[in-house]
ZAKOLDREN-535449 format. One line per field, with one value per atom (N, C-alpha, C): residue number from 1; residue in three letters; atom name; x, y, z. Coordinates in Angstrom, 3 decimals. Layout:
BEGIN
seq	c(NUM/...)
type	c(ALA/...)
atom	c(CA/...)
x	c(X/...)
y	c(Y/...)
z	c(Z/...)
//
This chain:
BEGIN
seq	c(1/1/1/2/2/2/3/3/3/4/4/4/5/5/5/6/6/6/7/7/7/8/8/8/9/9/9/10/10/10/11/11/11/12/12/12/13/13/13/14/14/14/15/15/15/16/16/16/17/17/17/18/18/18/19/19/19/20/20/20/21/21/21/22/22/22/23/23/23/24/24/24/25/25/25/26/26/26/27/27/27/28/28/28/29/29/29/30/30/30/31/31/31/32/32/32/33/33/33/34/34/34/35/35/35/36/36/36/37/37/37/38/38/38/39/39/39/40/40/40/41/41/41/42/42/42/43/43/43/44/44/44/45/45/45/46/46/46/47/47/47/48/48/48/49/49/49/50/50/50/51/51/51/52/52/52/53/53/53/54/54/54/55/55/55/56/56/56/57/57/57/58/58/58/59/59/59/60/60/60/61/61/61/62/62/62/63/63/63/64/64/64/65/65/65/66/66/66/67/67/67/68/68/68/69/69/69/70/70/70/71/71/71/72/72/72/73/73/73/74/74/74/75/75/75/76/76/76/77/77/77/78/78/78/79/79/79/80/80/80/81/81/81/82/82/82/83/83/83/84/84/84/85/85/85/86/86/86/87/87/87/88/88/88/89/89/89/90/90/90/91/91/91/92/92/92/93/93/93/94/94/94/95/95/95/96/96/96/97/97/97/98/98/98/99/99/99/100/100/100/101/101/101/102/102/102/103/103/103/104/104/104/105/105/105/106/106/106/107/107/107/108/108/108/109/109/109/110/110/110/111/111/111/112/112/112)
type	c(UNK/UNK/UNK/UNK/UNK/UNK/UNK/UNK/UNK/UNK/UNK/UNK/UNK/UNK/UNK/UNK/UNK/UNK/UNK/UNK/UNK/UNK/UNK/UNK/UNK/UNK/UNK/UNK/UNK/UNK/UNK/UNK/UNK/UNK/UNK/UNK/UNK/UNK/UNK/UNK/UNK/UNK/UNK/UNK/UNK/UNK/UNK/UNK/UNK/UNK/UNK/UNK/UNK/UNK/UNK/UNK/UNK/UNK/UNK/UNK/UNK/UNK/UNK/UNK/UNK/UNK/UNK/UNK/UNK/UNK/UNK/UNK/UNK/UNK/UNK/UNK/UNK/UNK/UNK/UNK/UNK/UNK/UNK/UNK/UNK/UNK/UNK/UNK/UNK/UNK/UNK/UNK/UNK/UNK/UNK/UNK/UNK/UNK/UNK/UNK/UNK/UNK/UNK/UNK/UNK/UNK/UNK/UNK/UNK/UNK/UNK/UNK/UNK/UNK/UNK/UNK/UNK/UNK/UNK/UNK/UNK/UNK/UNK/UNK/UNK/UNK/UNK/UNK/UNK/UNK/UNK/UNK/UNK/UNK/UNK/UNK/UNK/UNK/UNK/UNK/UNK/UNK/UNK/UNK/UNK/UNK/UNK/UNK/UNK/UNK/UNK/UNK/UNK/UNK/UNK/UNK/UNK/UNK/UNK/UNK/UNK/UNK/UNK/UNK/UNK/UNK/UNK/UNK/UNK/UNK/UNK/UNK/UNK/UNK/UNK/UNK/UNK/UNK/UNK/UNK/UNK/UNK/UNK/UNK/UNK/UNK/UNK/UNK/UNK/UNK/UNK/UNK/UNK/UNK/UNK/UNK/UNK/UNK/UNK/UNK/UNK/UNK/UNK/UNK/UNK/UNK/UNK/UNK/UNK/UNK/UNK/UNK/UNK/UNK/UNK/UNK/UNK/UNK/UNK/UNK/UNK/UNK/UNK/UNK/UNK/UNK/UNK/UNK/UNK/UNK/UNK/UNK/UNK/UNK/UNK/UNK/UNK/UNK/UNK/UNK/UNK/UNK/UNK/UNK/UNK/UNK/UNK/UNK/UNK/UNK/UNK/UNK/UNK/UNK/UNK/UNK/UNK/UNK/UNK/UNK/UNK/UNK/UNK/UNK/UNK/UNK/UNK/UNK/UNK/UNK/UNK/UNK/UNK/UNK/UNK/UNK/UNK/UNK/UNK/UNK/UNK/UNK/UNK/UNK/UNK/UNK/UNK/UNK/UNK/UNK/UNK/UNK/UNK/UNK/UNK/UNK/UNK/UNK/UNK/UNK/UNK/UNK/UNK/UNK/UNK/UNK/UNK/UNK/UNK/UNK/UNK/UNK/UNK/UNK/UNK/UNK/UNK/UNK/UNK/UNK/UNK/UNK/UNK/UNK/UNK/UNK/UNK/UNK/UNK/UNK/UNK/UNK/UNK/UNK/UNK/UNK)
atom	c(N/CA/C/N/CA/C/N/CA/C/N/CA/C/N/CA/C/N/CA/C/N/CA/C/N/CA/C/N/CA/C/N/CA/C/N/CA/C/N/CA/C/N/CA/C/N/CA/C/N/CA/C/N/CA/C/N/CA/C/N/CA/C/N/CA/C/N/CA/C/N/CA/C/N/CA/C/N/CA/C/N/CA/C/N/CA/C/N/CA/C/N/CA/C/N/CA/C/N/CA/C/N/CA/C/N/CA/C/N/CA/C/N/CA/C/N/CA/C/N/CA/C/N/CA/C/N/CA/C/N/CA/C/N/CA/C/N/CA/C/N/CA/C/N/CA/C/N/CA/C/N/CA/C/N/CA/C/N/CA/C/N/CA/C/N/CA/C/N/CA/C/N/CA/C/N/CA/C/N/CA/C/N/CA/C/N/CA/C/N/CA/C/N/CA/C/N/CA/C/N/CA/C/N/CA/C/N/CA/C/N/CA/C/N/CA/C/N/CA/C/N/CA/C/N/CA/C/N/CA/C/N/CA/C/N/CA/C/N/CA/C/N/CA/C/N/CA/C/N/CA/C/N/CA/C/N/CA/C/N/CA/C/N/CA/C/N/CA/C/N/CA/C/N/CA/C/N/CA/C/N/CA/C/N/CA/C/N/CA/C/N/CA/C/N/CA/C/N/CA/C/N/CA/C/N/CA/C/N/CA/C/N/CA/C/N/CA/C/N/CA/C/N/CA/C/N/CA/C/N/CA/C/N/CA/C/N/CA/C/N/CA/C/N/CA/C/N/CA/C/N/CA/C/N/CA/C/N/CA/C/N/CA/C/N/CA/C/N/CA/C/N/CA/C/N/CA/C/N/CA/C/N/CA/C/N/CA/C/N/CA/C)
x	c(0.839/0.000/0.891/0.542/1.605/0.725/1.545/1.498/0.325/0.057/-0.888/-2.556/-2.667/-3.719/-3.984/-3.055/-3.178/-3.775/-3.216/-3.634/-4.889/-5.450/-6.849/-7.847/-7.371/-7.977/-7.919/-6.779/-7.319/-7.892/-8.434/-8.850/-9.997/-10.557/-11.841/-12.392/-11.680/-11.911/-12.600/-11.243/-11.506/-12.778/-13.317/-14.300/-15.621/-15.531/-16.500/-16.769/-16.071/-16.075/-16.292/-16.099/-16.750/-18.354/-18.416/-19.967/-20.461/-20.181/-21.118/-20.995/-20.510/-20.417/-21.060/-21.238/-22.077/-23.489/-24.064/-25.307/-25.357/-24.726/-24.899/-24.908/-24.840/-24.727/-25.311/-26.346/-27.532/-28.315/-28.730/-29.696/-29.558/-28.044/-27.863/-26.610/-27.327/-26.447/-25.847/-24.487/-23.359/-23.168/-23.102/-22.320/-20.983/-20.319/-19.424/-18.619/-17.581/-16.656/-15.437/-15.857/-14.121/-13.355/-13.529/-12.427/-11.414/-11.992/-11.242/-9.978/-10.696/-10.077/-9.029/-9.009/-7.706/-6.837/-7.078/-6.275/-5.931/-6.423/-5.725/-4.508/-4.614/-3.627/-2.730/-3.065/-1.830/-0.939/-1.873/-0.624/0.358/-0.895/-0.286/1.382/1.151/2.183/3.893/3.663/5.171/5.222/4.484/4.330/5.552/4.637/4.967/6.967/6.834/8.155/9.654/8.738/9.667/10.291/8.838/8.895/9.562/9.602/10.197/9.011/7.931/6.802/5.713/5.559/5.226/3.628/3.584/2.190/0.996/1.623/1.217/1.007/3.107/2.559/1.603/1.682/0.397/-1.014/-1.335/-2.614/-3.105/-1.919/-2.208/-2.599/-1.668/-2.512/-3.397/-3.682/-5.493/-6.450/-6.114/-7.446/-7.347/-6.041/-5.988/-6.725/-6.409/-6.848/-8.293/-9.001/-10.405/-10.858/-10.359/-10.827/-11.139/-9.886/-10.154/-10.889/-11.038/-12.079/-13.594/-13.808/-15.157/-15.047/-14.363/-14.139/-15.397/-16.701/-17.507/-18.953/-18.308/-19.435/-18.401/-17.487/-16.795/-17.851/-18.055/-19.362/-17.954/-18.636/-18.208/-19.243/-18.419/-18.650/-18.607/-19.527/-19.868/-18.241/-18.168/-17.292/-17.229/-16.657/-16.582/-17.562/-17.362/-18.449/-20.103/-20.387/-21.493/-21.797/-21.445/-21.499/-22.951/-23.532/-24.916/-24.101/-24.619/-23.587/-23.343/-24.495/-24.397/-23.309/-23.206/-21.811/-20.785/-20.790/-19.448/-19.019/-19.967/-19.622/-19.211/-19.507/-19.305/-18.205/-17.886/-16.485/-15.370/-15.624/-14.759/-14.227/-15.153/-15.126/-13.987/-14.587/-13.865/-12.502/-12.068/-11.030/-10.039/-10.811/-9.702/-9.902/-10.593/-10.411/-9.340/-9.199/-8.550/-6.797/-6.712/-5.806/-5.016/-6.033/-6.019/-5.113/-5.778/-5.577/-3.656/-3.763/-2.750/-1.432/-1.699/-1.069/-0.447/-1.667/-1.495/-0.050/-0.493/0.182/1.790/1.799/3.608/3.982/3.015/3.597/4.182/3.092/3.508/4.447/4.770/6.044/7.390/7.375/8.741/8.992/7.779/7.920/8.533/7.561/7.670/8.679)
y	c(-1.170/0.000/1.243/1.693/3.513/3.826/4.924/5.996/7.107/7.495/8.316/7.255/6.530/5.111/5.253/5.230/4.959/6.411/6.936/8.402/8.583/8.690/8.777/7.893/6.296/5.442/5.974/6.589/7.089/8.385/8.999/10.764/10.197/8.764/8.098/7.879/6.916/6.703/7.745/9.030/9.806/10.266/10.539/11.163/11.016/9.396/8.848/8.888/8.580/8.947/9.918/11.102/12.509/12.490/12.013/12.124/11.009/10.344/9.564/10.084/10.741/11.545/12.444/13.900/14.302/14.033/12.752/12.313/11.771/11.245/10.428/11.548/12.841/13.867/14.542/14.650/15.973/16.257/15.182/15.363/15.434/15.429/15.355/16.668/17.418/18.845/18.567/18.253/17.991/19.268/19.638/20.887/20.453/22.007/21.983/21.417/20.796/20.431/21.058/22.307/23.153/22.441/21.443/20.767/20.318/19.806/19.241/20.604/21.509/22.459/22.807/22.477/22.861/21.951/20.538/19.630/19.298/19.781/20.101/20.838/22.199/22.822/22.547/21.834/21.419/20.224/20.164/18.901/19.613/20.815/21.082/22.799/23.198/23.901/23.162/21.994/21.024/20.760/20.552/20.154/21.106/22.019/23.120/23.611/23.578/24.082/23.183/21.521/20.306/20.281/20.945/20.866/22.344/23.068/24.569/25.332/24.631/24.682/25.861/27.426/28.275/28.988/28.287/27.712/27.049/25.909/24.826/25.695/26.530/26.506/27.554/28.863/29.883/29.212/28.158/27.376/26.804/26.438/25.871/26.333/27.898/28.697/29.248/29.504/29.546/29.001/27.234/26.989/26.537/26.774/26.855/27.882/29.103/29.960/30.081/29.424/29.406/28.388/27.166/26.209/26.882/27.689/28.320/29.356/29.799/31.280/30.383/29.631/28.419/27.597/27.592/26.571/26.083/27.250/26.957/26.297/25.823/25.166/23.753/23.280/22.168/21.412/19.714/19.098/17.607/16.927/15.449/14.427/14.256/13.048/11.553/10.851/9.407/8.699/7.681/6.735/5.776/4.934/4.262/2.980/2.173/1.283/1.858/3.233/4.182/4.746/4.164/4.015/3.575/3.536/2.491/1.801/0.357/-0.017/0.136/1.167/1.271/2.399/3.122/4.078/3.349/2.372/1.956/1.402/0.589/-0.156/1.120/2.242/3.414/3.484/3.962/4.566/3.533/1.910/0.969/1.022/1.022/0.691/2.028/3.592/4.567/4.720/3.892/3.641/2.579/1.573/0.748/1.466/2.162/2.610/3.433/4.499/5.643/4.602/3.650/2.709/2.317/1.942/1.263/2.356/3.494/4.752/5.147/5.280/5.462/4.620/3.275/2.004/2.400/2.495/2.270/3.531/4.699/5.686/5.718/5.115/4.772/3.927/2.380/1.643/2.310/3.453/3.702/4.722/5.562/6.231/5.662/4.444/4.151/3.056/2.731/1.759/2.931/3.889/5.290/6.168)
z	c(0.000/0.000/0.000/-0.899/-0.423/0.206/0.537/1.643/1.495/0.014/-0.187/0.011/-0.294/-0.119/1.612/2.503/3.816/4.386/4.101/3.992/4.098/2.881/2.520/3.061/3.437/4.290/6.137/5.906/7.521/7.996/6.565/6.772/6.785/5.767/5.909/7.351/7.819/8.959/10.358/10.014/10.926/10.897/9.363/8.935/9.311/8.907/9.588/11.044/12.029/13.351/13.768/13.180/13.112/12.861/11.914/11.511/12.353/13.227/14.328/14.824/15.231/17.152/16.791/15.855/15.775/15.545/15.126/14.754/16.348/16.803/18.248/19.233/19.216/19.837/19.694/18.384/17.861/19.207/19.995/20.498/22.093/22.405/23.470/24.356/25.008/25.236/26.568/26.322/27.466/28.625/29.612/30.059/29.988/30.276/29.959/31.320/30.867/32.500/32.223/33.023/33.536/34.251/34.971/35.705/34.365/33.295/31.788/31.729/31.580/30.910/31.716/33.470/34.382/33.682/33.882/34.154/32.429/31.383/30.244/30.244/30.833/31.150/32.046/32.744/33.617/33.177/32.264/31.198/29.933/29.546/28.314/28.814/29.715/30.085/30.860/30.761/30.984/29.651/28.551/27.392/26.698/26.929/25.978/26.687/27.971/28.124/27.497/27.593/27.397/25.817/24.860/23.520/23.123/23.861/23.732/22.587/22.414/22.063/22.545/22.856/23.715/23.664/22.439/22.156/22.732/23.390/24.316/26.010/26.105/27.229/27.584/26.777/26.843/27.104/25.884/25.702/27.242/27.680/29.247/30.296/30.301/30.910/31.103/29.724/29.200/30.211/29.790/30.497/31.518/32.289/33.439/34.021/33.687/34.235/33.851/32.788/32.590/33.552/33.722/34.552/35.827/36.369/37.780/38.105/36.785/36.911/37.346/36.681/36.672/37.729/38.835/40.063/40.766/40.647/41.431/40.465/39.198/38.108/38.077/38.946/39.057/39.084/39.157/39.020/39.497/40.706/40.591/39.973/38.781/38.084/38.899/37.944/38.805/38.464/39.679/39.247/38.812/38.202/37.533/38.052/39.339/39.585/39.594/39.788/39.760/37.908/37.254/35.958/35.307/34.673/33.759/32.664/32.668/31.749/30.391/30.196/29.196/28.651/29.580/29.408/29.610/30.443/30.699/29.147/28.461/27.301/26.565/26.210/25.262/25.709/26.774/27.810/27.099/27.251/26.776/25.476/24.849/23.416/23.053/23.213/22.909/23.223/24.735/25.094/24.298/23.741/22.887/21.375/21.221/19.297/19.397/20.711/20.538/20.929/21.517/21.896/20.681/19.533/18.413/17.568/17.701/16.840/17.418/18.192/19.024/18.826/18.800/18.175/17.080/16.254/14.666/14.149/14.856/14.674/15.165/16.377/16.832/15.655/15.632/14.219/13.068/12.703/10.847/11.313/12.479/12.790/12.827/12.952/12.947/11.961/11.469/9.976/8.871/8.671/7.518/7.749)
//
């Protein structure tokens, strides 16, 4: 397979996965979780200093500082045995595609 073939098979892919989540999502309005947005930033500002990347670490501060401006719309989420199983199966599944995705991508990095 070249490279341009794999390509296009995985913009497919993505594509598609795009257009489920939005159809699987039309009808359903999430709030937002600022706790995400701290603890984004508190990953992405070591990021950014490690990669000399200053992009990242600005970005981090961002939503750091958005997360903390929002401290008091924090929300504890259920845990994991406090789950329906039917999320848990979604939760799973999304966890091994993005696994898969993740995989696939170290592979063709050091094959290509």
């Amino acid at each position: 397979m070249t490279s341009s073939v794999l390509t296009i098979i995985i913009a497919v892919v993505i594509l598609l996965l795009l257009v489920a989540t939005i159809i699987l999502r039309k009808n359903r309005k999430t709030p937002t979780n600022y706790k995400s947005f701290f603890i984004i930033g508190i990953i992405w500002i070591p990021l950014g200093i490690a990669t000399q990347n200053y992009a990242f670490f600005v970005l981090g501060a961002l939503f750091i500082l958005y997360g903390l401006l929002n401290k008091s719309k924090w929300k504890d989420y259920p845990k994991w045995k406090e789950l329906p199983p039917e999320l848990k199966r979604i939760k799973i599944i999304t966890l091994i595609v993005l696994s898969v995705i993740l995989l696939a991508g170290i592979v063709f990095y050091f094959l290509y």
